[in-house]
N, C-alpha and C positions, 0 to 999 in steps of 0.2 A: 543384673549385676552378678558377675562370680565371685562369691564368697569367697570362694579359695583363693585367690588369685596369691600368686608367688608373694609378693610385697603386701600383701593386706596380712599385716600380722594385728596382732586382740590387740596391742597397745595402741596401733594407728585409729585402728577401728572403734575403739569405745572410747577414745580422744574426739573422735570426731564425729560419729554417729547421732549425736544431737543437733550441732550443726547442720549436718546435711539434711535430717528432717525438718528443720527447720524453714530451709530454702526449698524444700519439695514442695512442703505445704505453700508456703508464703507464693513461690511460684504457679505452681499447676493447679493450685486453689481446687482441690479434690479430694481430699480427704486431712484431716486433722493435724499436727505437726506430730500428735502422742499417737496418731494412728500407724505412721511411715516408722518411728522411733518402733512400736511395737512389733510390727511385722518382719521390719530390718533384723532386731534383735534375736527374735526370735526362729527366725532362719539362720539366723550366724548358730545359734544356740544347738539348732537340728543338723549342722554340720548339712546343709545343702547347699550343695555347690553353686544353681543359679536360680537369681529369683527376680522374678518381674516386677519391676519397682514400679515405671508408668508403658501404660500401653495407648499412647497416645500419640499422634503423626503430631512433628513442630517442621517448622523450616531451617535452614541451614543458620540464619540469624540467631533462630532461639535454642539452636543446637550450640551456638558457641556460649552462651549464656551459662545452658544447661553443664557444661564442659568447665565452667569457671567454681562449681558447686565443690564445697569440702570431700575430700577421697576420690571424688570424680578427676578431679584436676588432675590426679596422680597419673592416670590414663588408663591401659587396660589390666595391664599386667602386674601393675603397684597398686593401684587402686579397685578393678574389677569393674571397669567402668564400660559397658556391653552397648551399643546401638545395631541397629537395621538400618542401614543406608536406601531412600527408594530412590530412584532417579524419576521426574514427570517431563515432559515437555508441555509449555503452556502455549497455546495463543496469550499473547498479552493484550491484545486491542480484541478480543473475543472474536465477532465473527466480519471484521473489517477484513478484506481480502482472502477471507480465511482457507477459499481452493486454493489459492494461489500461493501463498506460503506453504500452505499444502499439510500432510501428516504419515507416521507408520501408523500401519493397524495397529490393533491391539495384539498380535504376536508379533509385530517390528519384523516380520515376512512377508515380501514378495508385495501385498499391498501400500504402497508408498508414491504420493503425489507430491504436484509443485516446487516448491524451492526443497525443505524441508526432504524430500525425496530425493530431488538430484544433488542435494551436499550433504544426503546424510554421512556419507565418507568423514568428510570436515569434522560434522556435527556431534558424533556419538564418541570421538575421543580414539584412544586406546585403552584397550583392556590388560590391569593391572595381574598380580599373580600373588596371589595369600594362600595360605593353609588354615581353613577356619575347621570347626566344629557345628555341628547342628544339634541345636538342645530343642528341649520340648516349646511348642508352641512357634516351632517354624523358624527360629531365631539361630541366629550363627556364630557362633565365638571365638573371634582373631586366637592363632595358637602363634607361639612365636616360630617363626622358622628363617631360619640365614638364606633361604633362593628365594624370598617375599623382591618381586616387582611394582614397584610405584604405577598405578594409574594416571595415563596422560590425559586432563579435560579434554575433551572438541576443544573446535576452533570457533569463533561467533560470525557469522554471515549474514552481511550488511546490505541491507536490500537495497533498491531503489526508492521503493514507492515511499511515497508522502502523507504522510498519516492524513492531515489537516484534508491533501485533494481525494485521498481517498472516501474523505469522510463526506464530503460534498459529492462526489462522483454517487456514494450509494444512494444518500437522502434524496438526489433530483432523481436517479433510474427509480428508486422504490417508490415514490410518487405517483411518476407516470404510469409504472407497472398498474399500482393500484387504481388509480383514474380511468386506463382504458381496459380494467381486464385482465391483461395480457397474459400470456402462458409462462414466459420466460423473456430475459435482458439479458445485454452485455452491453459494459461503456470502458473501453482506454483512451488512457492521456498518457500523449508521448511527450517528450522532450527531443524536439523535432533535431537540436547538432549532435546530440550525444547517443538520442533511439533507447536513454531510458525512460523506464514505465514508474509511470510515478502513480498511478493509480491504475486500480484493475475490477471490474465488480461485477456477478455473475449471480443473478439474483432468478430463483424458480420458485411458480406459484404451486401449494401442495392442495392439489385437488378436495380434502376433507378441510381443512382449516380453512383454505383461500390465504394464508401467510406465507411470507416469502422468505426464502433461505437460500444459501450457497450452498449449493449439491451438487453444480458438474463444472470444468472450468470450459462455457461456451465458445470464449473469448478464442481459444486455442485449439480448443478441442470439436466447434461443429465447423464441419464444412459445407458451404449450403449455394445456392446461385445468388449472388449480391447484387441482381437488378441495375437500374440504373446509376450506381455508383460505380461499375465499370466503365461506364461510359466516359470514363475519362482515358483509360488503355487504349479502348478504341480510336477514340480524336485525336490523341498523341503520338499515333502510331499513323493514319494520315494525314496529320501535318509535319511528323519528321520524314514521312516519304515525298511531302510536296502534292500531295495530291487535292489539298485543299487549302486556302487559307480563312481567316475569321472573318471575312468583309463579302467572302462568296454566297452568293445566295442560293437556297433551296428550296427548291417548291415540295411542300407538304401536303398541299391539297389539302381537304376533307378530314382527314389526320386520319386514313386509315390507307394500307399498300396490303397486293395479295403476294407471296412468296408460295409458287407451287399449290395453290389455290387455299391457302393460311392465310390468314388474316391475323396483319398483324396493326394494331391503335393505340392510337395517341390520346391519351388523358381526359384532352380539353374536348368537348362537344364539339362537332363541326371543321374542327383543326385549326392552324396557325396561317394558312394558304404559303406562299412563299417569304420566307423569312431568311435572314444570314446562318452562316455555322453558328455565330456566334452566339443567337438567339434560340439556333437549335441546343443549344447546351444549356442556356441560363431555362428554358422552358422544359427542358427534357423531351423532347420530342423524341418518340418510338422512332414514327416515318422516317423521320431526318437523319439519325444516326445513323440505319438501318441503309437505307440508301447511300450516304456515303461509303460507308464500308463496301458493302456489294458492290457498286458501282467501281469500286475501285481495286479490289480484290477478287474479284467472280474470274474463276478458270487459274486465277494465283493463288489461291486459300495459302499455300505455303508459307509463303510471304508472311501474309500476315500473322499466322501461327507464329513462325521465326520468329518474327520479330518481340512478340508475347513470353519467347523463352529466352529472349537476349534480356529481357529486364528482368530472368529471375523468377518470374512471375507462375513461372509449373514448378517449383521448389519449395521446400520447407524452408522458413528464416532462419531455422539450425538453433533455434534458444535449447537448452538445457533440461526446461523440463520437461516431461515425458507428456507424451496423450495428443502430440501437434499431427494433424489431419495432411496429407500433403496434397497439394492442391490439385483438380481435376479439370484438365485444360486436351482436348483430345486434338490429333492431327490428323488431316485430312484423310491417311488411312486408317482410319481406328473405321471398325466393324459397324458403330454407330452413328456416326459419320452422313448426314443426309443433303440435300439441296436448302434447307431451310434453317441448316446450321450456322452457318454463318453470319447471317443477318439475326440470328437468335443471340450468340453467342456476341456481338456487338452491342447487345441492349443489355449485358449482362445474366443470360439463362445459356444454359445447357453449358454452361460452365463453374467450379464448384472453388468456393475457396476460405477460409477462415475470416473471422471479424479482424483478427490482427497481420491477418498476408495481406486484408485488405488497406487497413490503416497503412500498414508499414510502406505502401504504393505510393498514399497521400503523404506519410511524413517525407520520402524521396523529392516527391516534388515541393513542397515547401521549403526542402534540405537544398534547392540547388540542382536536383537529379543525380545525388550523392545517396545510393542506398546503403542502412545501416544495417548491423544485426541488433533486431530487439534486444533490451541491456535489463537485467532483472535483481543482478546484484552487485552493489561497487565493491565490495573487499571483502576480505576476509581477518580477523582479528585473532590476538590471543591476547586474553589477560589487558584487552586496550592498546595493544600496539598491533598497528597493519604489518601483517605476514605478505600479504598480497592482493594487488590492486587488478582492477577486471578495467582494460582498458576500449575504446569503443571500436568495434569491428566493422571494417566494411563491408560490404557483399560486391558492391557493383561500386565504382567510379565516377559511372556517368552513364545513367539508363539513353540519354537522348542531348540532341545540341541545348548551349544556355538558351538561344531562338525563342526553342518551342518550348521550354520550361516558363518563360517570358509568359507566351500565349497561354500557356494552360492556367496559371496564375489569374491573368486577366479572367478568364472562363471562368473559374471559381468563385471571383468576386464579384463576377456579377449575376452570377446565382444567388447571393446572397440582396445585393443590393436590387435589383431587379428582375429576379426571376423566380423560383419555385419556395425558395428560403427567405424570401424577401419579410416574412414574417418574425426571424430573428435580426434583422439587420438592428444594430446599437449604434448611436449617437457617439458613446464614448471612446471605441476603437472599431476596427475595420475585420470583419470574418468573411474567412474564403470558404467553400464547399461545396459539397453536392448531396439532396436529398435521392433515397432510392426507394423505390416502392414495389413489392414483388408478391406474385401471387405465387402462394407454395405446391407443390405438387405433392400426390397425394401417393404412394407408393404401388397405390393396387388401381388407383380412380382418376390419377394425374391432375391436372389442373379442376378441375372439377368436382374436387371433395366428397365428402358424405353425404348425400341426400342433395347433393348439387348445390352444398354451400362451400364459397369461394373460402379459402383463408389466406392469410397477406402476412409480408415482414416488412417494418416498417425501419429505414435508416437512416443515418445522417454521417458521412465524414469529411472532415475537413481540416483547419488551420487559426493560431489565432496568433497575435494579430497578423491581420493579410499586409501589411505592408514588411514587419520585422517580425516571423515565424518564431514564434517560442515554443508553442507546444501544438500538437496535433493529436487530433481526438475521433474516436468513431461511437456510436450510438447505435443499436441494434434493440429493435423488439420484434417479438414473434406474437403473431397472432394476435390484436389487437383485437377489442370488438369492435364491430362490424361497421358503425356508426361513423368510425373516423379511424382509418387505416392509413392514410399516405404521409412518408416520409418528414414533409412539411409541419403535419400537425400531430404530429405521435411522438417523432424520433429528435428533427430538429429543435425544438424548445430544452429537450435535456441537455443536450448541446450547450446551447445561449444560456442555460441556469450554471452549466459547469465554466462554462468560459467566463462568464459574470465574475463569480465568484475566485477563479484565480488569476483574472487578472486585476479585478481589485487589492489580494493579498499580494500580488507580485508589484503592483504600483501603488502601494499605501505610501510609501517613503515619501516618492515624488508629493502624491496627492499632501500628504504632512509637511512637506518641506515649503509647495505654496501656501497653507493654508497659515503656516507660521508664521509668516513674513507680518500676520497680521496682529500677530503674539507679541505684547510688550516682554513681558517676563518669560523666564525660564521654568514650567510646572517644578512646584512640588515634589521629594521624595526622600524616603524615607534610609535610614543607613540599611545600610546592605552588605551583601557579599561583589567584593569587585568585582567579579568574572559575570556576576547576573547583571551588576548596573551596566560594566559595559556592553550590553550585550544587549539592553532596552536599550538605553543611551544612543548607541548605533541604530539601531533597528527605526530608532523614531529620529535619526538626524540630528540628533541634539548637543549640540559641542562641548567637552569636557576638557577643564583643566587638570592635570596633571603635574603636580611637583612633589618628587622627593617620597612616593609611597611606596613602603614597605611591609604596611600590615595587608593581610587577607580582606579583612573588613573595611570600610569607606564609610565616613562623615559624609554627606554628599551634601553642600551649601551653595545656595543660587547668588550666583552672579549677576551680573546684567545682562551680560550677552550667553553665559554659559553655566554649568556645572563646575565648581571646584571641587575637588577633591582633597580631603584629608584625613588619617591613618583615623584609627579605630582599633590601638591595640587589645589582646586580650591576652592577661597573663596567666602565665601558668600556675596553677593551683592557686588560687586566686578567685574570687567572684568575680565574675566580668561584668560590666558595665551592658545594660540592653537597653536603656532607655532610649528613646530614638527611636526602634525597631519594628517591625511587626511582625507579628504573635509567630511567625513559621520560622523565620531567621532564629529567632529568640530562643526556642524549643528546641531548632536542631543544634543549637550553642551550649545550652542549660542542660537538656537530657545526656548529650554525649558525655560529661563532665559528672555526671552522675543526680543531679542535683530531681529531686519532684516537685513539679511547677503546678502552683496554682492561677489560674488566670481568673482577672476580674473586671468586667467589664469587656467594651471592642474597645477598636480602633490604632491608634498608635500606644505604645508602651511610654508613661509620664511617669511610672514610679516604679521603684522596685522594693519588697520589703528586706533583703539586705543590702547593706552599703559595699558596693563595690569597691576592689583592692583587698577584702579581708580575707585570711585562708576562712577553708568549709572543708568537711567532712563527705563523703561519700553518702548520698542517700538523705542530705537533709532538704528541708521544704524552701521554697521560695515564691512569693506572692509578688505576682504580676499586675500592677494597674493603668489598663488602655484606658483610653479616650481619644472621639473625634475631633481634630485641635485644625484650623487652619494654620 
């Protein structure tokens, strides 16, 4: 507080100096009302200019509080009323997507991830222009000056994701993480018309603890061979050349082929002997794919490369935030470039690409063969009103004819329904995809690890539902132990927990709209605030009458067939009437207005200890009595 300040003359200040200790105490409950009275005094007395009244962080809420206090209110320069302004950035859902939102370091230089990173622009506002002072204790003191510029807040940046699928997405990866081991995950869920991310989760085990935490964003950020979930670029690329269709048969043999005296094997013991394309895809067969391809590209590798960069597929998806891997897809004259390339790089190896270059392939084809740009934030806000809308990008048009979009679709579904993923297939809607299963290479030792232990990634991407594509999703874990590694039984179940789970939220309506049919009455509810009841109301399908309302607040009374609504005025300066209510509508009615609520009892509010209509006083009590009442 500055003593001096210009307008604090002795008459204001020992007019009101009891007062204001009086609401220090009563407020910050830290020392005595005669304590603050004494100390205040006695600095005005010493003729020192400023003196630390509380040294305590509040938030901007209890800052305007604090700001309503006697001589305070005055402001700085009548009153001497001094603050520290800090600025923090929170995660608010703590560590739900928490790379991905992203953060500055703690010197807000140069280390800056995720969202948070590429709009810091937006985010951090402009910087306003004052002439303070700096007194003892680190503190700063507004001086007036005529060239003072206003500080412009940021802007608010409206993500995509979805809290509710995020939070599902973590609990089913942390599970499985924990269940098999594993080193590290990644699981996205797209929204296959739009290419936004509605959920993102990147979860690593810390070798001393074994608990899992979001430390790098995988999702984006590793590039790695994705195995046999390529194995859909491969098939789509000969059947949009013609060179095979899904009914042509393939002999597999044994399920092993040598390429330049490699050996390369199929899964299953003793192999599939001759089987269709079609079967080669729902089974994943190494041989089969491997053969197709060669067979049909051997002395043309160009071709088929081409064709791999006509969909996009050697590019970054171009999203915004920083740290995206761009993807490693070599051509025939690259230095490394072998005879056994080709048939490797069709089972998905010797080719390197992200969890989300990979998804965004699958959400294309679920999309129609319309590629999107991953979508990470819808708008941007000030103050609650959209400055600007982030609308959905395309990349590509049309990676392949509708035909073989057709075919690959079928392929998908019947990986699920009868082939490697046949483990998640659901009764209640229809999933398309493909499990991938990859042994990882070791940098110094290649496929044959430390002491000649194998390590494996286990994946799953796909679409749900496979008939009407809503959202598309990938699954990735690294290094599982050793016991249970493939695709199937690692990756795709987190899959089938996450698809469960949002397509039951996204079809509760439906699922409530039959099950009501069996509902004589209208439930139960309690008065409210309109914009919440219509907003349940809707959400559960439940038909409301509407006539003639003009109050904020709703009577909500059952009908036979619906909800009627009528007003719930509340007047000004006035007690208001809460009975009806429950206890959180009540409070946030009661405390705004100034009043301290006793509550008694749960349930609904049956009584109140003043009579509603009567004026009230600032600060007096009021006793609440719930009860459970059918």
């Amino acid at each position: 507080m500055d003593l001096k300040a210009d307008g604090l003359t002795d008459e204001i200040f020992y007019k009101n100096i009891d007062s204001l200790s009086f609401c220090l105490s009563n407020y910050f409950k830290d020392k005595s009302e005669n304590q603050y009275l004494r100390e205040l005094t006695n600095a005005r007395k010493q003729k020192k200019r400023y003196h630390l009244v509380v040294n305590k962080k509040i938030n901007f809420n209890e800052l305007k509080e604090v700001k309503k206090f006697p001589i305070f209110r005055r402001g700085s320069f009548k009153g001497g009323f001094i603050k520290k302004q800090i600025n923090k950035r929170m995660l608010p859902h703590k560590n739900l997507a928490s790379r991905t939102i992203g953060y500055l370091s703690n010197s807000e230089i140069g280390n800056i991830v995720g969202i948070e990173g590429a709009y810091n622009e937006e985010l951090k506002g402009k910087e306003g222009l004052s002439l303070s002072q700096k007194l003892s204790g680190g503190i700063w003191m507004p001086l007036k000056d005529k060239n003072e510029v206003e500080p412009k807040d940021g802007n608010d940046v409206i993500t995509t994701i979805n809290i509710d699928f995020q939070d599902i997405s973590e609990i089913a990866l942390l599970k499985q993480l924990k269940k098999h081991k594993a080193d590290h995950g990644t699981v996205i869920l797209m929204e296959v018309e739009t290419g936004e991310i509605k959920a993102i989760a990147n979860l690593t085990r810390n070798e001393k603890t074994n608990e899992y935490y979001e430390t790098y964003n995988y999702a984006i950020g590793e590039s790695v061979e994705p195995g046999s979930t390529f194995k859909l670029v491969s098939l789509l690329i000969a059947l949009e050349d013609g060179y095979v269709n899904l009914e042509d048969s393939i002999e597999t043999g044994k399920g092993i082929i040598h390429y330049y005296g490699k050996p390369l094997r199929d899964s299953k013991y003793g192999g599939h002997g001759k089987i269709t394309v079609q079967k080669v895809f729902e089974v994943s067969s190494n041989v089969g794919i491997s053969k197709i391809i060669t067979e049909s590209y051997k002395g043309n590798e160009n071709k088929f490369i081409d064709k791999i960069y006509s969909m996009n597929l050697n590019e970054k998806t171009g999203i915004k935030i920083k740290g995206e891997k761009k993807p490693y897809i070599k051509y025939p004259d690259d230095a490394l470039w072998s005879g056994i390339t080709l048939p490797m790089m069709s089972i998905g190896y010797e080719v390197k690409l992200t969890p989300l270059q990979i998804l965004n392939f699958y959400n294309t084809v679920a999309n129609n063969g319309i590629m999107l740009r991953p979508k990470f934030v819808k708008s941007l806000r000030f103050r609650g009103e959209i400055i600007k809308e982030f609308d959905t990008e395309i990349i590509n048009k049309s990676i392949c004819s509708y035909s073989t979009i057709k075919k690959l679709k079928k392929i998908l579904l019947g990986v699920v329904e009868r082939g490697t993923a046949k483990n998640i297939k659901s009764n209640s809607y229809k999933i398309a995809g493909k499990t991938g299963t990859t042994q990882v290479a070791n940098r110094k030792l290649g496929y044959h690890g430390i002491n000649n232990k194998k390590t494996y990634r286990a994946s799953f991407a796909g679409y749900f539902p496979a008939d009407k594509p809503k959202y598309s999703c990938i699954v990735v874990i690294h290094e599982p132990s050793n016991w249970s590694y493939y695709g199937s039984s690692v990756a795709a179940p987190v899959f089938r927990e996450i698809a469960d789970k949002v397509f039951d939220r996204k079809n509760k309506k439906n699922i409530e709209k039959n099950e009501k049919k069996n509902i004589k009455k209208v439930p139960y509810s309690k008065i409210g605030y309109k914009e919440d009841l219509d907003f349940v109301f809707n959400e559960l399908d439940i038909p409301t009458k509407i006539k003639n309302i003009k109050s904020n607040w709703i009577y909500p009374a059952n009908g036979v067939e619906n909800i009627i609504y009528y007003n719930r005025y509340m007047m000004k300066n006035k007690v208001p009437n809460v009975v009806g209510m429950g206890i959180k509508d009540a409070l946030f009615i009661l405390e705004n207005i100034g009043f301290k609520v006793k509550i008694n009892g749960k349930g609904k509010i049956v009584k109140q200890s003043l009579k509603h209509g009567k004026k009230f006083k600032e600060g007096m009590e009021i006793e609440l009595f719930l009860k459970y009442k059918n």
